[in-house]
C-alpha positions in Angstrom: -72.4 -59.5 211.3 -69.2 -58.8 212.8 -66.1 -56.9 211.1 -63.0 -58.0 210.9 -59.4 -55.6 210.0 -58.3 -55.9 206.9 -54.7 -55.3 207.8 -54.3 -57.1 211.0 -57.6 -59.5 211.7 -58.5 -58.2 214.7 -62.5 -58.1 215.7 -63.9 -54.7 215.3 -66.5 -53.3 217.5 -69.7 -51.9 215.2 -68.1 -48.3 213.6 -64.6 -49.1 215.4 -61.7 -48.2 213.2 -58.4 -50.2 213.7 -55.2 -48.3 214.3 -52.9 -51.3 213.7 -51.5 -49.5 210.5 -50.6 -46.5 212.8 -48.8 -48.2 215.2 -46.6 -49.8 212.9 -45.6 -46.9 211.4 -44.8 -45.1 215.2 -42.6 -48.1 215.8 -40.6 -47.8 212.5 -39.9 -44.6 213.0 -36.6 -44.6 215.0 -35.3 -46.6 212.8 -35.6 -44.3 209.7 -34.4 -41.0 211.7 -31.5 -39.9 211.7 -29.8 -38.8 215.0 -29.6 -35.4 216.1 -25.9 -35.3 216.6 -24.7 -36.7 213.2 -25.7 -35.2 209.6 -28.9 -33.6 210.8 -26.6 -30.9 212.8 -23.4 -31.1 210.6 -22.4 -27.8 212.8 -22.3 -30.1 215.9 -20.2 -32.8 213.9 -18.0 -30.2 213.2 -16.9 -28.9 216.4 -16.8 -32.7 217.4 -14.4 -32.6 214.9 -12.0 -29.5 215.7 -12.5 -31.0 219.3 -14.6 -28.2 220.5 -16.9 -27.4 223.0 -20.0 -26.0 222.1 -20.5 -25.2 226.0 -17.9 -23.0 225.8 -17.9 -19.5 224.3 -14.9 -19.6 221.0 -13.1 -16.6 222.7 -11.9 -18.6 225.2 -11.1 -21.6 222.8 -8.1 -21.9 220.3 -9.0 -23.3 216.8 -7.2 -26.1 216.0 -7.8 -27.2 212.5 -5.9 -30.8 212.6 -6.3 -32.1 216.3 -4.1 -35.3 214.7 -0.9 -33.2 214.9 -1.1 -32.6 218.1 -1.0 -36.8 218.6 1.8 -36.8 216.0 3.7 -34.2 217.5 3.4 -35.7 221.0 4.2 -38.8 219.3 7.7 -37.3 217.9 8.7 -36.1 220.9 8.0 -38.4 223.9 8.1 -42.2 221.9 10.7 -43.7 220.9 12.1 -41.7 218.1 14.0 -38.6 219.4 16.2 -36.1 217.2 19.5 -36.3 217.9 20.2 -32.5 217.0 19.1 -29.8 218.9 16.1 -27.5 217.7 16.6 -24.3 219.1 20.1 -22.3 219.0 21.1 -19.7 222.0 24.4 -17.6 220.9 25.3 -17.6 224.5 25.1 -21.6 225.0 27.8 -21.7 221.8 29.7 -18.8 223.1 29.8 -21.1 226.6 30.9 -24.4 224.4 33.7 -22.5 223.0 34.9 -21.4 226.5 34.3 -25.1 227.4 36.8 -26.7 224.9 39.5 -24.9 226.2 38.7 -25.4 229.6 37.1 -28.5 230.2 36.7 -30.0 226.9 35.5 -33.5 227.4 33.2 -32.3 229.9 32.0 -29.6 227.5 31.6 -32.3 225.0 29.4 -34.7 227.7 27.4 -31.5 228.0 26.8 -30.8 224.1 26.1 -34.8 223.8 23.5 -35.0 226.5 21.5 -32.0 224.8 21.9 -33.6 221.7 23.6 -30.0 220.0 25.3 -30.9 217.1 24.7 -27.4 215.8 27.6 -26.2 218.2 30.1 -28.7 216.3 29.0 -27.8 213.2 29.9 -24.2 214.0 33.0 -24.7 215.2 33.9 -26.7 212.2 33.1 -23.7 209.6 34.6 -21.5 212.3 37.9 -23.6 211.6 37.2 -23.5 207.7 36.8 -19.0 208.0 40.1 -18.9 209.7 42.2 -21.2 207.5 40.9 -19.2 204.5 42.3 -16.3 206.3 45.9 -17.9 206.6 45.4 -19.2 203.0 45.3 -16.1 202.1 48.1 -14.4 204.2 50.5 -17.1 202.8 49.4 -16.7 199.8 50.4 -13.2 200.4 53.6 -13.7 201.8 55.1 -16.4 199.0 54.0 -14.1 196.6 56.3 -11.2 198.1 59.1 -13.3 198.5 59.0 -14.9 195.1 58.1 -11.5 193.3 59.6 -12.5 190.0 57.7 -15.8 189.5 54.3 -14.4 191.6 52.6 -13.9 187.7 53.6 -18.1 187.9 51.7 -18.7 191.2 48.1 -19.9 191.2 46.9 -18.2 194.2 43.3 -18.6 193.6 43.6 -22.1 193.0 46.4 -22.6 196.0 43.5 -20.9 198.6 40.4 -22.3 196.9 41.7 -25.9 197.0 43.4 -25.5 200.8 39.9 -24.1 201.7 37.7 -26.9 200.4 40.2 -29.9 201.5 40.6 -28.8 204.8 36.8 -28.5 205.2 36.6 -31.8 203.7 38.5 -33.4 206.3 36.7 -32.5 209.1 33.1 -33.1 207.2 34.7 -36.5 205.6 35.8 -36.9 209.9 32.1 -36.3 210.9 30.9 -38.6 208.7 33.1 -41.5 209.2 32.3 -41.6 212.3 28.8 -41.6 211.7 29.1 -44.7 210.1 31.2 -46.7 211.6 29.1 -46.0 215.0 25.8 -46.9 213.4 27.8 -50.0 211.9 28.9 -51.2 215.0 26.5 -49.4 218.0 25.1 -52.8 219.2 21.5 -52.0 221.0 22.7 -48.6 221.7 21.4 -45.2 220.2 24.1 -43.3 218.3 23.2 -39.5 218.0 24.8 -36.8 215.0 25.9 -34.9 218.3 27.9 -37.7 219.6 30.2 -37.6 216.8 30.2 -34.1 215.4 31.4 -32.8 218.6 34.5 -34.3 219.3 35.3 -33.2 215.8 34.0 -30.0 216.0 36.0 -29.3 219.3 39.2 -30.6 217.2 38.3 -27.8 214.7 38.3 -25.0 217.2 41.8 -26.1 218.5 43.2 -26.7 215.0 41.8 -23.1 213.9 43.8 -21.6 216.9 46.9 -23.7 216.6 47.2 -22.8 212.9 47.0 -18.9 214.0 49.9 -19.5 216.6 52.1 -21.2 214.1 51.7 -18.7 211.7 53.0 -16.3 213.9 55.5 -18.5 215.3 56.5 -19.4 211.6 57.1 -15.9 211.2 59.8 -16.2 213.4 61.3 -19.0 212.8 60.0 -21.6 210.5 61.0 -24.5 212.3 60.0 -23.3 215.3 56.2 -22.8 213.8 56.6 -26.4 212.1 57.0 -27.7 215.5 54.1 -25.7 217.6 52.0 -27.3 214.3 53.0 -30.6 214.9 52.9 -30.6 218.5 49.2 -29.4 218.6 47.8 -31.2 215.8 49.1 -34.1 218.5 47.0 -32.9 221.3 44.1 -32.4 219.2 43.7 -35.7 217.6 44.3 -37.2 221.3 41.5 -34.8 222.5 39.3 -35.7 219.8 40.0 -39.5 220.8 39.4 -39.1 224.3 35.8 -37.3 224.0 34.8 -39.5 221.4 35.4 -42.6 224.0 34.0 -40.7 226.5 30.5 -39.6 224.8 29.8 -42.2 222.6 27.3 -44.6 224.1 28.4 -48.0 221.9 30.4 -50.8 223.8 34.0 -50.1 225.0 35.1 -52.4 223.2 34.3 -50.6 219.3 34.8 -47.4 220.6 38.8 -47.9 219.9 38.1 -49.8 216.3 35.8 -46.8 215.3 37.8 -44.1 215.4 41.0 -46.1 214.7 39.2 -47.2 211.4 38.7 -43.4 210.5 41.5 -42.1 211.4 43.4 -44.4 209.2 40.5 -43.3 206.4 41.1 -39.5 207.3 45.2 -39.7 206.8 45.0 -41.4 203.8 42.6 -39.2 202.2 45.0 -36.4 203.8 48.4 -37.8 201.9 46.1 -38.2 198.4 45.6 -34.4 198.8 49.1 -33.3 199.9 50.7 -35.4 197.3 
């Protein structure tokens, strides 16, 4: 009689045993394993990871915990954003932008500008602010000696503390404006902090000087101080002018109606605080 497999049908040979259930389990087997380079060896999935080689011995290998920085980093400096301030400060580079506004100012400025330093104009604006609380303070000195019978009457604090904070307003409130109108009317082009802090921050070195020489000039002979003022409060607002036009990179033709527009902004806000 002949015998038949249960599983598959196939004829069987007298005492033959079919393997067919064997097989199929051999074939179904890759399917249920998991692969060698994924959960079973999580240490290998790991150093896939950190983007290590297991090849190579970790002494000779930095760690890096979030290879995705590195992308984003990358990313921050070469695409298409780019900071318009400059990350790393050298006290000889400011030392040589000071030397730079009274020598060649607008090429200084051109210089500043194309390393995007704004940190340099900034300096030079607080510079400004440390010497006009110094002269504050000398006049301050000097009224009170002259009028020593109503100096009890004279709010000196208040005189230097509000002198201080409105002169340093006007060159921040400066700064600012023509932030502003730049982004307002820059067109395609890319408007930096450094392209406007700089010409202002090279008016505020001048301005800080100028106001020393008056003093002294005023010392003797006022009108002869009121006049050096004056005169160089003139040349600085043209120098501002003419680096601004020179560094900025939005069309010719708004470069005028920019600053015009804050200028106009800045000597209003300058009579509301004299007056």
């Amino acid at each position: 009689m002949a015998n038949f497999c249960n599983y598959c049908g196939r004829q069987l040979a007298n005492g033959e045993v079919c393997n067919c259930r064997n097989q199929v389990a051999q074939s179904n087997a890759p399917q249920n394993q998991m692969p060698q380079s994924g959960f079973n060896n999580p240490q290998q999935s790991l150093n896939q990871v950190n983007g290590m080689n297991q090849n190579q011995p970790m002494g000779n290998q930095a760690f890096n915990p979030n290879p995705g920085m590195n992308n984003f980093n990358q990313g921050m400096q070469y695409g298409n954003f780019q900071a318009g301030y400059q990350s790393s400060f050298s006290f000889g580079e400011f030392m040589a932008n000071v030397g730079g506004v009274f020598a060649h100012p607008v090429t200084s400025a051109k210089k500043q500008s194309e390393k995007k330093d704004s940190l340099s104009g900034i300096l030079m604006i607080c510079f400004n602010i440390v010497i006009s609380l110094i002269i504050l303070c000398i006049i301050n000195a000097v009224i009170r000696s002259k009028l020593e019978d109503f100096a009890e009457f004279f709010p000196s604090a208040r005189f230097i503390l509000l002198g201080t904070l409105s002169i340093a307003a006007l060159y921040f409130a400066a700064a600012g404006l023509l932030i502003g109108f730049s982004q307002i009317f820059k067109g395609n082009s890319r408007v930096t902090f450094s392209h406007c802090v700089t010409p202002v921050g090279q008016k505020a070195m001048l301005d800080s000087c100028i106001f020393a020489l008056a003093g002294i000039c005023a010392l003797i002979n006022l009108t002869f101080g009121m006049h050096v003022l004056v005169i160089g409060m003139i040349y600085t607002n043209i120098l501002m002018i003419t680096s601004f036009v020179e560094i900025s990179p939005i069309p010719s033709n708004r470069k005028i109606l920019v600053i015009g527009i804050t200028q106009a902004i800045i000597y209003i806000i300058s009579s509301i605080i004299l007056y």
